[in-house]
C-alpha positions in Angstrom: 0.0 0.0 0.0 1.0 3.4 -0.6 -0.5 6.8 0.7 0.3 9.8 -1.2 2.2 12.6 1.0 3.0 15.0 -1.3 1.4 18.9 0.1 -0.9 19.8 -3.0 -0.9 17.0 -4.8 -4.8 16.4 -5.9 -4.2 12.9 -4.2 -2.6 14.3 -1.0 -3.8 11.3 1.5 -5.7 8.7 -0.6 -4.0 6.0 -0.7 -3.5 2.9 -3.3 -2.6 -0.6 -3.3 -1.6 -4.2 -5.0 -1.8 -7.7 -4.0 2.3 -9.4 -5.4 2.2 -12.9 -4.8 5.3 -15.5 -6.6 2.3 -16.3 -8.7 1.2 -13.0 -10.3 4.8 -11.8 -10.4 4.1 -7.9 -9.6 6.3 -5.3 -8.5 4.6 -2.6 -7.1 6.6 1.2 -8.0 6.1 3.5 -4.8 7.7 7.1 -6.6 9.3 9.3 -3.7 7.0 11.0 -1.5 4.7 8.4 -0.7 4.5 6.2 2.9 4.4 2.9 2.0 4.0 -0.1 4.1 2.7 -3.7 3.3 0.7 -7.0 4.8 2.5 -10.7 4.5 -0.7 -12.8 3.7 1.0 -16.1 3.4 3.1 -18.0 6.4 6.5 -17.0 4.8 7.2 -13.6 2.6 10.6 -12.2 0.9 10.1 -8.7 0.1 12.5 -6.2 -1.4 12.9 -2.7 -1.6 14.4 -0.8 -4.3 15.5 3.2 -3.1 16.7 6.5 -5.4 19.2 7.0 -2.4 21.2 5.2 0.4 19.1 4.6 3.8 19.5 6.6 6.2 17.8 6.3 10.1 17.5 10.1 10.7 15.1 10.7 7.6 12.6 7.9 9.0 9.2 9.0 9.2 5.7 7.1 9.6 2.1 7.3 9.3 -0.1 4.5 11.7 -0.7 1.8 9.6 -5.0 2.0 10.4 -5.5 5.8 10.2 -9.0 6.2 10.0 -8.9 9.1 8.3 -6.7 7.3 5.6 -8.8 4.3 5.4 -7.1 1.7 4.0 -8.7 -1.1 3.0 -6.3 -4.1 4.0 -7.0 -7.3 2.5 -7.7 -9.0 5.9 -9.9 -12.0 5.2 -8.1 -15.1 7.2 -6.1 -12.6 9.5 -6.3 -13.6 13.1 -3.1 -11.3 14.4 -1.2 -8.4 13.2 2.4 -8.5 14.1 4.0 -4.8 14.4 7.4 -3.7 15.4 7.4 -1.4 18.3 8.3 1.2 16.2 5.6 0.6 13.5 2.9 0.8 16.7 4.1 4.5 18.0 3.4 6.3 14.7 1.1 9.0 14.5 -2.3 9.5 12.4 -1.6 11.7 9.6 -3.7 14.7 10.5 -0.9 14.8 13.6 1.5 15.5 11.3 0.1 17.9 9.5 -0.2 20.3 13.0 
């Protein structure tokens, strides 16, 4: 899934997404100013990013990953438990950022 963050963009929050399984052999391009985070639906997942620039830990930023206001529509069906880091749990809802 990926939510558009880009101030004044006619899409500023909505948000857009694709199911990539080995089967259907997808990639899924996410172009620079958009969060993005995703949802392992089978027991095992390998999942690669390509970036425009080396990572680095200071420019991390987040949205929470069921903002309301976003309103993502997860493909859930036959999920009992979502697993977060602790990090991934303390982000903010969008309209927090935008204070």
């Amino acid at each position: 899934m990926a939510v558009d963050l880009r101030k004044g963009s006619k899409t500023f929050g909505k948000w857009a997404g694709v199911i990539l399984s080995e089967k259907n052999k997808k990639q899924f391009y996410i172009p620079e100013g958009f969060a993005h985070g995703f949802l392992v639906l089978s027991d095992e997942a390998e999942f690669c990013y390509k970036c425009t620039d080396f990572y680095h830990p200071d420019d991390e930023g987040g949205i929470i990953w069921n903002d309301p206001d976003i309103g993502i529509e997860w493909p859930m069906e036959g999920i009992d438990e979502i697993i977060l880091s602790e990090k991934d749990k303390m982000w903010p809802r969008l309209k927090d950022i935008l204070l």
